[in-house]
MDTraj code that builds the backbone (N, CA, C; nanometers):
import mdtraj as md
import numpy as np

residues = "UNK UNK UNK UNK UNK UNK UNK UNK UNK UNK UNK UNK UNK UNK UNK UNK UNK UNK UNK UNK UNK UNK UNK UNK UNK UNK UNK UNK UNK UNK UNK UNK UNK UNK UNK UNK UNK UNK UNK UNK UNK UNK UNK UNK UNK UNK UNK UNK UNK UNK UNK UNK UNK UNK UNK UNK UNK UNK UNK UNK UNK UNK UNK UNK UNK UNK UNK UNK UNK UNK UNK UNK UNK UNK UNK UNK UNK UNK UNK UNK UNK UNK UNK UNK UNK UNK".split()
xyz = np.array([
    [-1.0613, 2.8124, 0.0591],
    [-0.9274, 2.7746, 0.1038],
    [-0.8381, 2.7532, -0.0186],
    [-0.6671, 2.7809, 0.0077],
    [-0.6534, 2.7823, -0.0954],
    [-0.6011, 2.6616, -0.1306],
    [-0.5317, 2.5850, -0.2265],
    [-0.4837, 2.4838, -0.2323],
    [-0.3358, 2.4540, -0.1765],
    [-0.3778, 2.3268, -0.1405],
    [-0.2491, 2.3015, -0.0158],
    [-0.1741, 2.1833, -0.0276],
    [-0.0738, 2.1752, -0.0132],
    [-0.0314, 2.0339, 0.0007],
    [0.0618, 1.9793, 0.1087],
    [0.0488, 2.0726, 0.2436],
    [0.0562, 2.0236, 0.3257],
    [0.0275, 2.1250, 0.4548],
    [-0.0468, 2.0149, 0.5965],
    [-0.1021, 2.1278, 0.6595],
    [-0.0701, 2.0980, 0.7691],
    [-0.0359, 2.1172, 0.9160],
    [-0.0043, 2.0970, 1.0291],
    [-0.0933, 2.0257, 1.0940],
    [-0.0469, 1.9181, 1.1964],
    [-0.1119, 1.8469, 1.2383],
    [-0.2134, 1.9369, 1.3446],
    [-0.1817, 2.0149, 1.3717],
    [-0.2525, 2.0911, 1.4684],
    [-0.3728, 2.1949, 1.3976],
    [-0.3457, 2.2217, 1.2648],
    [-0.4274, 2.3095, 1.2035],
    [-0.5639, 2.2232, 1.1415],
    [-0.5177, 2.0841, 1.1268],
    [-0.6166, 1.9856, 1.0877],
    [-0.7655, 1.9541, 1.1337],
    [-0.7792, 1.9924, 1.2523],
    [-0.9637, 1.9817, 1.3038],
    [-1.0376, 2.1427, 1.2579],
    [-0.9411, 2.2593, 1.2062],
    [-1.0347, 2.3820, 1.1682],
    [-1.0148, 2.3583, 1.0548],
    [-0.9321, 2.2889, 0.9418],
    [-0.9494, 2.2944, 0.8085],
    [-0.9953, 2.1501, 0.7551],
    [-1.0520, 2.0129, 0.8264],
    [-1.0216, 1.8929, 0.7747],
    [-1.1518, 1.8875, 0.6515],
    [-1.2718, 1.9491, 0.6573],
    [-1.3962, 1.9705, 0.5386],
    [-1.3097, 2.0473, 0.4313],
    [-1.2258, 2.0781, 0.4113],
    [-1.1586, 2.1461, 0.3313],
    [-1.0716, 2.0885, 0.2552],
    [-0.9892, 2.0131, 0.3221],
    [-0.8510, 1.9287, 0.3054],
    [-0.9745, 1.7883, 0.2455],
    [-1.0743, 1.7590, 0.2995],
    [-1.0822, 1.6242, 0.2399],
    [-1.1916, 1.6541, 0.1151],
    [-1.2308, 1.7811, 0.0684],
    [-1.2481, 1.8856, -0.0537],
    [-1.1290, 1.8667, -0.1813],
    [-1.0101, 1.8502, -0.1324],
    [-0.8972, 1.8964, -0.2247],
    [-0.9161, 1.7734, -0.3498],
    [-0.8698, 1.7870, -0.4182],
    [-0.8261, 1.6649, -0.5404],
    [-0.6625, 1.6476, -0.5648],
    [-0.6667, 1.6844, -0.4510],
    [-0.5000, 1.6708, -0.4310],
    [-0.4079, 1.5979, -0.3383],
    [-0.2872, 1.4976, -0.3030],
    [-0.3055, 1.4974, -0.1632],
    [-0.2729, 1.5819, -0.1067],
    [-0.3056, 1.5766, 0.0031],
    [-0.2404, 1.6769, 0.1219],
    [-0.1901, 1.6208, 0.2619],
    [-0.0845, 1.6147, 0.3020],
    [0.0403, 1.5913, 0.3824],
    [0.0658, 1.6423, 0.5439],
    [-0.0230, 1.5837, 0.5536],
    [-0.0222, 1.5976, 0.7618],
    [0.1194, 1.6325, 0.8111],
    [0.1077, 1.7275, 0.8445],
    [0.2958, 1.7523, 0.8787],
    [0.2809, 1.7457, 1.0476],
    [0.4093, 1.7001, 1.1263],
    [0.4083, 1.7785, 1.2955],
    [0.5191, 1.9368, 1.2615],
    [0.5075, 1.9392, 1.4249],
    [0.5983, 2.0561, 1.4197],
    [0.6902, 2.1003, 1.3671],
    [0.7665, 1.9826, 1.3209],
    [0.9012, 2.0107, 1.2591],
    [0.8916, 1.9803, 1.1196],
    [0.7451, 2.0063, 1.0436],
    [0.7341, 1.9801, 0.9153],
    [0.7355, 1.8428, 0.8944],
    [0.7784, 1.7105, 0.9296],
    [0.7916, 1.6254, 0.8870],
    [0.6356, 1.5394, 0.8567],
    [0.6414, 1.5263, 0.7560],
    [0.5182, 1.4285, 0.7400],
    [0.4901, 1.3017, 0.8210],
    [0.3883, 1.3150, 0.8316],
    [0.2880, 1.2039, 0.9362],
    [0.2273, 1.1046, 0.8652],
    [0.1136, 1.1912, 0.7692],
    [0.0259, 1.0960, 0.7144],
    [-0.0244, 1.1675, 0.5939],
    [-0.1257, 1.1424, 0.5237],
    [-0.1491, 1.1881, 0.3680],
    [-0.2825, 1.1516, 0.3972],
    [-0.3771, 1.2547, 0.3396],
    [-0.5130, 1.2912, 0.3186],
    [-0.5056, 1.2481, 0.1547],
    [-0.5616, 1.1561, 0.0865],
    [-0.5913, 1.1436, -0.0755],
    [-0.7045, 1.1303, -0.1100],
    [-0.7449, 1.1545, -0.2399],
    [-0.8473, 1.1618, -0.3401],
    [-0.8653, 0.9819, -0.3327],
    [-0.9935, 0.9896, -0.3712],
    [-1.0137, 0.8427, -0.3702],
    [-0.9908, 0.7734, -0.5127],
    [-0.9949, 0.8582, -0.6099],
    [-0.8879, 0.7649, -0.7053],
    [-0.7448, 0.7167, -0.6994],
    [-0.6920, 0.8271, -0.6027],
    [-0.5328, 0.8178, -0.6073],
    [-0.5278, 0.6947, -0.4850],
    [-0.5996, 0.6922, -0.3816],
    [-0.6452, 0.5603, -0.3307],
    [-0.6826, 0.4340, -0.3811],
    [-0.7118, 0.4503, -0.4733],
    [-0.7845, 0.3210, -0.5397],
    [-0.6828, 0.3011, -0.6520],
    [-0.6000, 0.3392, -0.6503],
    [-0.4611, 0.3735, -0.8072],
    [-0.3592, 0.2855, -0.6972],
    [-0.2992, 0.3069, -0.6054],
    [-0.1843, 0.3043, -0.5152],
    [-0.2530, 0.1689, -0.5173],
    [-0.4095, 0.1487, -0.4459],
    [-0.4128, 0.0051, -0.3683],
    [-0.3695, -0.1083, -0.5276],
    [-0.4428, -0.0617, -0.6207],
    [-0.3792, -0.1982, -0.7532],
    [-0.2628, -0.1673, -0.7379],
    [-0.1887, -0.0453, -0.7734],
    [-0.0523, -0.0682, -0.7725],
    [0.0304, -0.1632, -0.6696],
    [-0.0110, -0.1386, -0.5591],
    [0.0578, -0.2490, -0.4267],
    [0.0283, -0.3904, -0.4604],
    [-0.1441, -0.4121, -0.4830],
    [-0.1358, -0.5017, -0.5487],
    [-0.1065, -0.6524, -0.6307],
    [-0.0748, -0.5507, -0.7180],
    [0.0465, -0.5746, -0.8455],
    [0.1900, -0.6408, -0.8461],
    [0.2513, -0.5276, -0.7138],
    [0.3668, -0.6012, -0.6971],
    [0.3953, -0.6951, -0.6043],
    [0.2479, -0.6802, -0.5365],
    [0.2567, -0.8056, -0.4520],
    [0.2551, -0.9476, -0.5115],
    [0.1591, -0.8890, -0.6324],
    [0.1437, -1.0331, -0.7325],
    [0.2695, -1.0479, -0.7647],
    [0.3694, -0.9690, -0.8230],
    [0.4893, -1.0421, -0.8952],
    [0.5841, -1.0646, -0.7974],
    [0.6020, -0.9681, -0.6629],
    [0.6467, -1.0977, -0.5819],
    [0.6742, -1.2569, -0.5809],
    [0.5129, -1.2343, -0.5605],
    [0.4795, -1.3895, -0.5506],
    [0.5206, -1.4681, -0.6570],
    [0.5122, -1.4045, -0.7764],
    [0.5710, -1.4939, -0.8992],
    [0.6884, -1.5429, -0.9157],
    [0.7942, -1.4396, -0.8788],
    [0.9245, -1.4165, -0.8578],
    [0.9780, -1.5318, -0.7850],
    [0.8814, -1.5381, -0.6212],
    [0.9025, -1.6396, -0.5686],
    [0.8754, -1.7362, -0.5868],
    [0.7776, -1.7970, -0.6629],
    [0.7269, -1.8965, -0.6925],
    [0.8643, -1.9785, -0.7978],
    [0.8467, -1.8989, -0.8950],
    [0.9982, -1.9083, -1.0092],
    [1.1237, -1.9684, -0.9341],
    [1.1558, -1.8704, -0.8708],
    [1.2814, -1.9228, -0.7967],
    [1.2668, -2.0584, -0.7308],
    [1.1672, -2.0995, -0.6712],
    [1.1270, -2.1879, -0.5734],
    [1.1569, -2.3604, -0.6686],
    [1.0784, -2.2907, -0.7735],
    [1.0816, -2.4372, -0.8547],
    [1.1840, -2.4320, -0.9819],
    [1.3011, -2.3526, -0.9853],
    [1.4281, -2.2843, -1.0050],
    [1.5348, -2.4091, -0.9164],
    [1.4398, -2.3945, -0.7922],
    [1.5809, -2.5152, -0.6837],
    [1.5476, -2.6607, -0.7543],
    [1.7039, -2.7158, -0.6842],
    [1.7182, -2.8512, -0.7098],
    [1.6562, -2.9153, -0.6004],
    [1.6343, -3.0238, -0.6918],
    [1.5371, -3.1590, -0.6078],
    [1.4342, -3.1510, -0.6734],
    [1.3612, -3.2611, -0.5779],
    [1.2554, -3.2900, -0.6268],
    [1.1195, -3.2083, -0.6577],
    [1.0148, -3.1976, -0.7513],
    [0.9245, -3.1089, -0.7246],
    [0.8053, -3.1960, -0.6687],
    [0.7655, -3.1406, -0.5403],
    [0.6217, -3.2483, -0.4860],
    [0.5077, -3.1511, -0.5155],
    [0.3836, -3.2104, -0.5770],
    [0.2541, -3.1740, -0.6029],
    [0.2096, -3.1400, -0.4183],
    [0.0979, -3.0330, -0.4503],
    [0.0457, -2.9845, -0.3026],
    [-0.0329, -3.1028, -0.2479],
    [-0.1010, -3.1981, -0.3290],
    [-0.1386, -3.2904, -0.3153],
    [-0.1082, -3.4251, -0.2408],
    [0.0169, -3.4321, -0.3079],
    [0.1124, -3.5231, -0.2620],
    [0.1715, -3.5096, -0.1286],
    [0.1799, -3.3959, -0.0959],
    [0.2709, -3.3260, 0.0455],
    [0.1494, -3.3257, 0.1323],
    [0.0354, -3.2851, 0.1021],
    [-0.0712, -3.2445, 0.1954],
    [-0.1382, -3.4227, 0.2279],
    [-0.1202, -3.5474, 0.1599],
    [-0.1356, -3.6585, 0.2196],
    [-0.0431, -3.7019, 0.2519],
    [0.0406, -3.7110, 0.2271],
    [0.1902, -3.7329, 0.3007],
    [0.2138, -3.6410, 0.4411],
    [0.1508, -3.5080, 0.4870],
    [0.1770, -3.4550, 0.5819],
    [0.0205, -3.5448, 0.6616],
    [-0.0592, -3.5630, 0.6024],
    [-0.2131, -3.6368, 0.7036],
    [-0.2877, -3.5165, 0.6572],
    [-0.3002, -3.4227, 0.5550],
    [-0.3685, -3.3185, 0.6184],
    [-0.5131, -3.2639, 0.4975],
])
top = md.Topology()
chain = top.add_chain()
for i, resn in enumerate(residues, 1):
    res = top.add_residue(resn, chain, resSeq=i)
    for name in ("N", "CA", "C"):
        top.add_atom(name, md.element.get_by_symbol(name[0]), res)
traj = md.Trajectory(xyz[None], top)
């Protein structure tokens, strides 16, 4: 087969030993070409998932920053979590 990078959703059960062969992704299309879903290499899987990750971590940092950025008081988790009973 030759190399592909994108294949019809309908053509997918006679070529899928093939498509999940590639080292490439390859791009589940419907009728009207539009992409569906993505067939990947399991590095490029395992690349994307740290990358997401990642920015999930600095999200969180971001938010964290800002959080203790506000005015008032800062309460320890400690402090709030016996003060809430919990």
């Amino acid at each position: 087969m030759e190399d592909m990078s994108e294949l019809p959703l309908e053509d997918v059960p006679g070529h899928l030993a093939d498509v999940v062969g590639q080292r490439e992704v390859v791009y589940i299309t419907d009728a009207d070409g539009h992409r569906l879903a993505a067939i990947v290499p399991p590095d490029v899987a395992v690349a994307g998932s740290a990358a997401v990750e990642a920015l999930e971590d600095a999200a969180d940092l971001a938010a964290a920053e800002a959080s203790l950025a506000e005015p008032g008081e800062n309460i320890g988790a400690a402090d709030l979590w016996r003060e809430l009973g919990v």
